[in-house]
C-alpha positions as CSV (number, residue, x, y, z in Angstrom):
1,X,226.9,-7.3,75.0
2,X,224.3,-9.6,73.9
3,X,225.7,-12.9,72.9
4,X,222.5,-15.1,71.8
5,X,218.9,-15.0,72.4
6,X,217.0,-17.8,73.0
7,X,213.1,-18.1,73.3
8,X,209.6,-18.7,71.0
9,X,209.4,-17.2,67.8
10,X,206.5,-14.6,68.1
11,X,206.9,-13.0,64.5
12,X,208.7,-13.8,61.2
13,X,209.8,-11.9,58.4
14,X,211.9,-12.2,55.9
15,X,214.3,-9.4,57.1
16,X,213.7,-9.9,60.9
17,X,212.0,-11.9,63.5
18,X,210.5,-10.8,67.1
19,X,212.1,-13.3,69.8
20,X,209.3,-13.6,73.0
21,X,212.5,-14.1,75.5
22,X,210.6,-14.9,79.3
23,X,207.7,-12.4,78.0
24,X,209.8,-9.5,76.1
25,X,209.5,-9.2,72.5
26,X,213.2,-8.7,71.0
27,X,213.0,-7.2,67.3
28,X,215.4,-8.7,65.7
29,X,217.2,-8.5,62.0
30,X,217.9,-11.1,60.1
31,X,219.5,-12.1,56.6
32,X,217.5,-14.4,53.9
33,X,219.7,-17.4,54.7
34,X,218.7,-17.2,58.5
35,X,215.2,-16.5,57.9
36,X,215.5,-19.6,55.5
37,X,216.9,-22.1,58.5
38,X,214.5,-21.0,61.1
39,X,211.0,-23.3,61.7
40,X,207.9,-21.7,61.6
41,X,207.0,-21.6,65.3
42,X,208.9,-23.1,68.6
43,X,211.5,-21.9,70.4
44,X,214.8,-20.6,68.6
45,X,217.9,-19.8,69.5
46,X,220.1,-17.1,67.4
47,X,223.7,-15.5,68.1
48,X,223.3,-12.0,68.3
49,X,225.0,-8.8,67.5
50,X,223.8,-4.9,69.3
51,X,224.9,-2.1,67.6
52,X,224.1,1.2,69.4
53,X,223.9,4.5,67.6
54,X,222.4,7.6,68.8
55,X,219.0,6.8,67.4
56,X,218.8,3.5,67.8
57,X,219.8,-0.4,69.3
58,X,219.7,-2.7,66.6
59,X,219.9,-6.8,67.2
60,X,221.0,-8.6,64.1
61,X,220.5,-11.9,64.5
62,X,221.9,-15.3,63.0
63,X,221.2,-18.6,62.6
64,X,224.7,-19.9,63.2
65,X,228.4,-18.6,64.7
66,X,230.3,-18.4,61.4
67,X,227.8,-15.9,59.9
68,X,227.6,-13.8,62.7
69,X,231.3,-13.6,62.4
70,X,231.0,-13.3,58.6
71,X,229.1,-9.8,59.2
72,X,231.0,-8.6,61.5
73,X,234.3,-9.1,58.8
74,X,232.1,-7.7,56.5
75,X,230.9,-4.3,58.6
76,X,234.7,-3.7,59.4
77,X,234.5,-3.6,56.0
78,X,235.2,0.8,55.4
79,X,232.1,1.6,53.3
80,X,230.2,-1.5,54.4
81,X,227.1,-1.4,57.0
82,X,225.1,-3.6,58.8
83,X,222.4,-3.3,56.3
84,X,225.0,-3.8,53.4
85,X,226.3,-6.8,55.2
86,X,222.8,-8.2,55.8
87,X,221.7,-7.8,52.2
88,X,225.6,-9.5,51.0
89,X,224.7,-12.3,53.4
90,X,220.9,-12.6,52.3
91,X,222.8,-13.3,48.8
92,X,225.5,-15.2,49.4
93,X,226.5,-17.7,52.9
94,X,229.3,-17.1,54.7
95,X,231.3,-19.9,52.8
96,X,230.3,-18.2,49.5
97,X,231.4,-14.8,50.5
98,X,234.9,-16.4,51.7
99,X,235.4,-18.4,48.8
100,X,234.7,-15.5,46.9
101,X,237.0,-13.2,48.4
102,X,239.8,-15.9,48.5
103,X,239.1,-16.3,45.0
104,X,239.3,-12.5,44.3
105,X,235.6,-12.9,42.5
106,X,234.4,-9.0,43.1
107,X,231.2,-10.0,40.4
108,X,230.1,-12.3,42.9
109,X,229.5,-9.2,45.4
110,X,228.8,-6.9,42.4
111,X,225.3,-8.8,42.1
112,X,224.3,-7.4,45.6
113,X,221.5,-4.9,44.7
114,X,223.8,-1.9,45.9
115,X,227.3,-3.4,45.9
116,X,229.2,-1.3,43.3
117,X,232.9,-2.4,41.6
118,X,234.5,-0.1,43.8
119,X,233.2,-1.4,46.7
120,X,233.5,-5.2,45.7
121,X,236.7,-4.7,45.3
122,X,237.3,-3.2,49.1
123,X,235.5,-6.3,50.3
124,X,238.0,-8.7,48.2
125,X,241.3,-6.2,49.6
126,X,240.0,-5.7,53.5
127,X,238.7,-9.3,54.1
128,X,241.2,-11.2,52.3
129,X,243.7,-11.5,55.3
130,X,240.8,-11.7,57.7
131,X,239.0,-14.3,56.4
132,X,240.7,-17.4,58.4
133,X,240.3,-16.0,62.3
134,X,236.9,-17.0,63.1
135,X,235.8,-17.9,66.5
136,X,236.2,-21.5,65.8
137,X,239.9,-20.4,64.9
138,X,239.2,-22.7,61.7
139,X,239.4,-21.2,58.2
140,X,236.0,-20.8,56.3
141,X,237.2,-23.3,53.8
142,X,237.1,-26.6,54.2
143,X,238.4,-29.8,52.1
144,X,242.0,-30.6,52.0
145,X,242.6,-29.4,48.6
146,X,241.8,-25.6,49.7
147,X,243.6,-26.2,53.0
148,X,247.0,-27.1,51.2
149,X,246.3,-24.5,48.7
150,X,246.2,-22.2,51.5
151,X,248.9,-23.3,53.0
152,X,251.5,-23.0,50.2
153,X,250.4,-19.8,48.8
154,X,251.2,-18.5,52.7
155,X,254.2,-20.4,52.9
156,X,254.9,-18.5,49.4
157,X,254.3,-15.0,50.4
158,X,256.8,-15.4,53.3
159,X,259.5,-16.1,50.9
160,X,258.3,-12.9,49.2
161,X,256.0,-14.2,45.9
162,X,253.2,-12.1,45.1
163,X,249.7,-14.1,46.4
164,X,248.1,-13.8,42.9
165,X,250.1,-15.5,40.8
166,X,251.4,-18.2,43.7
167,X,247.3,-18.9,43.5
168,X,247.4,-19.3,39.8
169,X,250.4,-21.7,39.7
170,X,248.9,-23.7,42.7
171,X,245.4,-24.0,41.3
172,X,247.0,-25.5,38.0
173,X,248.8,-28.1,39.8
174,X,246.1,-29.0,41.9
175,X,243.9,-29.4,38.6
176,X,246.9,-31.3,37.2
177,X,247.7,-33.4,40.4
178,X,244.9,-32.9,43.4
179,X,247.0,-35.2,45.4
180,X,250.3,-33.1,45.9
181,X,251.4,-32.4,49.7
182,X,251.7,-28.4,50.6
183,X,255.4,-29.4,50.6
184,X,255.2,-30.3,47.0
185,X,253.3,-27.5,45.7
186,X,256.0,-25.2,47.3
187,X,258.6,-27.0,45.5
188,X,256.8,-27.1,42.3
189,X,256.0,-23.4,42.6
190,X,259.5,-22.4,43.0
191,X,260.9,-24.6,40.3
192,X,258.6,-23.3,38.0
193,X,259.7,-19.5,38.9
């Protein structure tokens, strides 16, 4: 498996790039937010991704980690491919797409040229639990408001409250008091219940 490539960039497009690694050209695919980060000329380095079929060896290529791992949530995705994925992540970055999906915003994906309601809504369902185990075993949020939310609407579901409206209650107190500890919101939550 290829994990990176590194060498001068030969050729870009917006939808790939060819890599000269030590004098072979690599063809490589590419969303709008990598081709956006990459310098005109020089030497490059992107994390890769090979998918084999029977006609074909594709490299998709990304600037950084977390969207590499972002399209590879979104191709386990049932219905979702690699081009799919690369047109999502052409759209929206990888902390978009999580926020979205934490957020259950399927209208966000919906504006994908080719993302339908039905299949917005798969994204929001199939992502939603994987959206925290990244390689960096950090969740795609960051900011210790969404961190505590996260935390107390987990802590919620284990005592058996329904995700949806723990996030509703937890986003009003957080608009109400951004301070309160995880260990507060809990509380609050179940008082409220």
């Amino acid at each position: 498996m290829i994990s990176y490539l590194k060498g001068d960039l030969a050729e870009k497009n917006p939808s790939f790039v060819i890599l000269d690694v030590n004098g072979l050209g690599y063809r490589v695919r590419i969303s709008l937010n990598t081709f956006s980060q990459l310098p005109e000329q020089g030497s490059i380095k992107l994390y890769a991704h090979l998918i084999i079929r029977d006609d074909e060896h594709t490299i998709y290529g990304f600037y950084d980690q977390e969207e590499r791992e972002m399209f590879l949530r979104l191709t386990s995705v049932n219905g979702v491919g690699p081009t799919m994925a690369l047109l999502i992540l052409s759209s929206l970055s990888a902390q978009q797409i999580a926020q979205a999906v934490l957020e259950e915003q399927t209208k966000d994906f919906q504006r994908v040229k080719g993302v339908g309601e039905k299949t917005a809504r798969r994204i929001v369902m199939e992502l939603n639990d994987k959206i925290f185990s990244f390689s960096s075993n950090k969740p795609m949020l960051s900011g210790k408001k969404n961190m505590r939310k996260l935390e107390a609407v987990s802590a919620l579901e284990v005592l058996g409250f329904s995700r949806k409206n723990t996030e509703k209650s937890i986003d009003i107190l957080l608009r109400d008091e951004p301070s309160l500890s995880i260990e507060e919101l809990v509380k609050e939550v179940l008082r409220s219940i």
